[in-house]
N, C-alpha and C positions, 0 to 999 in steps of 0.2 A: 349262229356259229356251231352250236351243238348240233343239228338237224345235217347241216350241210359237210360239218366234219365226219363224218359216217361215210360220205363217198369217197372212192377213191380217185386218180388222179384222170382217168377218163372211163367211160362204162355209156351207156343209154338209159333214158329215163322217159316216162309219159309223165310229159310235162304239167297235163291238166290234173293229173292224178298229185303233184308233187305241190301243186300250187293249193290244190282244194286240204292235203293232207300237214302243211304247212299253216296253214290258216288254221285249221283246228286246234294245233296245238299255241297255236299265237293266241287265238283268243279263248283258248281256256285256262293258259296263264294271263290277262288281265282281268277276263271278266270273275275265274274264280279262285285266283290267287296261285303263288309257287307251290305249293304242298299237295294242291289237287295236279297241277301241271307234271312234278316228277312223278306220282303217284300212281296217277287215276286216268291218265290221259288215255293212253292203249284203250284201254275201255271204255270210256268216253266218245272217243273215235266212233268205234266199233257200233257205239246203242243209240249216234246221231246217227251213222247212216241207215240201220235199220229203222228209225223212222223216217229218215228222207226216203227209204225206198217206198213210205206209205201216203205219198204226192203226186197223187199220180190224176189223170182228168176224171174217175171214178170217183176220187173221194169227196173233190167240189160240190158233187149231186148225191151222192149217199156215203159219207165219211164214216159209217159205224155199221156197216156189212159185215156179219159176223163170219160169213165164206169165205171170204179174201185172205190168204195167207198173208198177204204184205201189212195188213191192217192189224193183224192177230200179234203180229210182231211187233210195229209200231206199236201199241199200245203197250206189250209187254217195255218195251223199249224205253216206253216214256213212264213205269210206274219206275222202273229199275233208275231214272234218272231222276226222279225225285228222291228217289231212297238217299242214290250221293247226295244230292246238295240237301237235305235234311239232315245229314250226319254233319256235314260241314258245319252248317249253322248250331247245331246242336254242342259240338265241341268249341266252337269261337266264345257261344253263352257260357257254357260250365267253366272254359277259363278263364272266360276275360279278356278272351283278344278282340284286337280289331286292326286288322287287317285294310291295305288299301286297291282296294279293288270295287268291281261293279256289284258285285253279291253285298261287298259289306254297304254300302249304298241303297241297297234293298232293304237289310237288315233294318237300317237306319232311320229309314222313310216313314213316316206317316201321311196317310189319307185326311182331308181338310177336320174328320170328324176326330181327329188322334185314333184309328185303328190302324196298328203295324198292319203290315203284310203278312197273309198266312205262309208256309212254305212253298205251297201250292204253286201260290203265286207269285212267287221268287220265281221259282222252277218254269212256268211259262213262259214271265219275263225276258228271263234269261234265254228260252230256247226263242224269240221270237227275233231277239235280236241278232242273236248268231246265224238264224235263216236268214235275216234280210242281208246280212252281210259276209255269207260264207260265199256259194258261187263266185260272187261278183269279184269279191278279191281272187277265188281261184283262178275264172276265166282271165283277167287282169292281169295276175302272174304270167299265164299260160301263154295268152299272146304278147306279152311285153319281150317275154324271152325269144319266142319264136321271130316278132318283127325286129329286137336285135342283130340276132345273129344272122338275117337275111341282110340286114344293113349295116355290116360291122364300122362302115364309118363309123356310127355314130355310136356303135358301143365304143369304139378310142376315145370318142370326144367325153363320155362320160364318167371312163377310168380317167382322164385327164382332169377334169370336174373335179372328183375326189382326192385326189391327190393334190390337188392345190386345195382344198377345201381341209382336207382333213389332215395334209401335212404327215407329221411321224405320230399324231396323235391315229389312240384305236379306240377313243371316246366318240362314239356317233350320237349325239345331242341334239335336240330337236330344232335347237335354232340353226346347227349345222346341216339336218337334213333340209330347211328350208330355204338355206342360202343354195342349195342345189337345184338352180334353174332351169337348167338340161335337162336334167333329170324330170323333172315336172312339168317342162314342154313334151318330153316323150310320152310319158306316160297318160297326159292327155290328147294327144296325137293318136296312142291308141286305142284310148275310147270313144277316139270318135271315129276309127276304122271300125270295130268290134266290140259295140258295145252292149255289157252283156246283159241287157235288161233291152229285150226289140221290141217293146210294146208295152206301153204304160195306159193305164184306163182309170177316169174317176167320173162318180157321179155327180150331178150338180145338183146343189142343195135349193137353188135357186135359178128363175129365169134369168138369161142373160141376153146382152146384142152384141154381136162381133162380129166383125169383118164385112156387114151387112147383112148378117144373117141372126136372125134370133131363132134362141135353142131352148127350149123348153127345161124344167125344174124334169128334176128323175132323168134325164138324157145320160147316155155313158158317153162320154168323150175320148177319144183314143187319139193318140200318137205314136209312131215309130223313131225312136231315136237314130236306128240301122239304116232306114230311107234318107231323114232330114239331117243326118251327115254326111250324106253322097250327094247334096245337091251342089251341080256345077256354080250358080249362080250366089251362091254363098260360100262354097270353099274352092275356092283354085283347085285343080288337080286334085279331084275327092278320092280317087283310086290311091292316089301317089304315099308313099308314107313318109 
């Protein structure tokens, strides 16, 4: 409601950009609490995508080229991000808080042998999982709204959805957003037009037999999610949305 009350009553927006900038600040208030979210976020923002810009097919094969300006930045990017969540944790100790978030879950944690977590390793944590799940919510966003408003039936049906669901209340509660079916028929209607992970790869740890074919230990196994949701013979109308 904050985020979106900023616009006004009609304008243009790049929707990918609104979806990925949206997600940032969603999950840097759960994963590092409200104080870093009104505070710190602008900046935050700012020192994750200078290191996203350091992901690039260069850094898979030599990830510490010290010529690469995108890498020179990442790196500065990722010491500047442990600085914040070092200070974070450092004021939670000296007062006493504890806070309910995914950092203090870190704080929290011990290894089988009882060693805490260094900060270090907070700070990684933390950014690995915001990687695996920034895009995917942006692109998500991105085409959720787009396949919408191409389909406005079904955006009615799902202003209609909410308003019998949520009534004169402006409590949006977890067990209210799951009783919204529609809503979560769509939204996975759209990852399976565009979904934003086209190519997933793992190695096998071991020999297997499938399908009639046996595949050897060390094999990289690949799928396309973006192909094996267009096939005719498992979805009616794979184009259709």
């Amino acid at each position: 409601e904050q985020y979106f009350g900023k616009w006004g009553d009609e304008g243009v927006v790049d929707l990918y950009h609104t979806g990925n900038e949206l997600t940032i600040y969603t999950s840097s208030r759960s994963l590092l609490g409200p104080t870093f979210r009104e505070q710190l976020s602008d900046e935050f923002a700012k020192l994750y995508y200078e290191m996203e810009g350091g992901l690039n097919l260069l850094a898979f094969f030599a990830p510490n080229l010290p010529l690469v300006p995108a890498f020179r930045k990442r790196d500065r990017a990722r010491a500047r991000l442990g600085e914040l969540i070092s200070a974070i944790v450092k004021d939670r100790r000296e007062k006493g808080l504890s806070e309910e978030d995914f950092l203090q879950t870190l704080m929290d944690a011990e290894y089988k042998d009882g060693r805490r977590l260094t900060e270090d390793e907070m700070t990684g944590l933390l950014l690995a999982i915001m990687f695996a799940g920034h895009h995917t919510s942006g692109v998500t966003f991105a085409w959720t709204t787009v396949l919408l408003n191409q389909h406005p039936q079904w955006l009615a049906e799902l202003r209609k959805e909410q308003e019998e669901i949520l009534g004169d209340s402006d409590d949006l509660s977890l067990e209210k957003l799951r009783a919204m079916k529609k809503l979560e028929w769509t939204v996975k209607e759209v990852l399976r037009m565009y979904p934003p992970i086209i190519v997933m790869m793992r190695r096998l740890l071991q020999d297997i037999e499938f399908g009639g074919y046996r595949i050897p230990k060390d094999a990289m196994v690949m799928t396309s999610p973006a192909m094996a949701h267009r096939i005719p013979e498992v979805f009616e109308n794979p184009h259709k949305f």
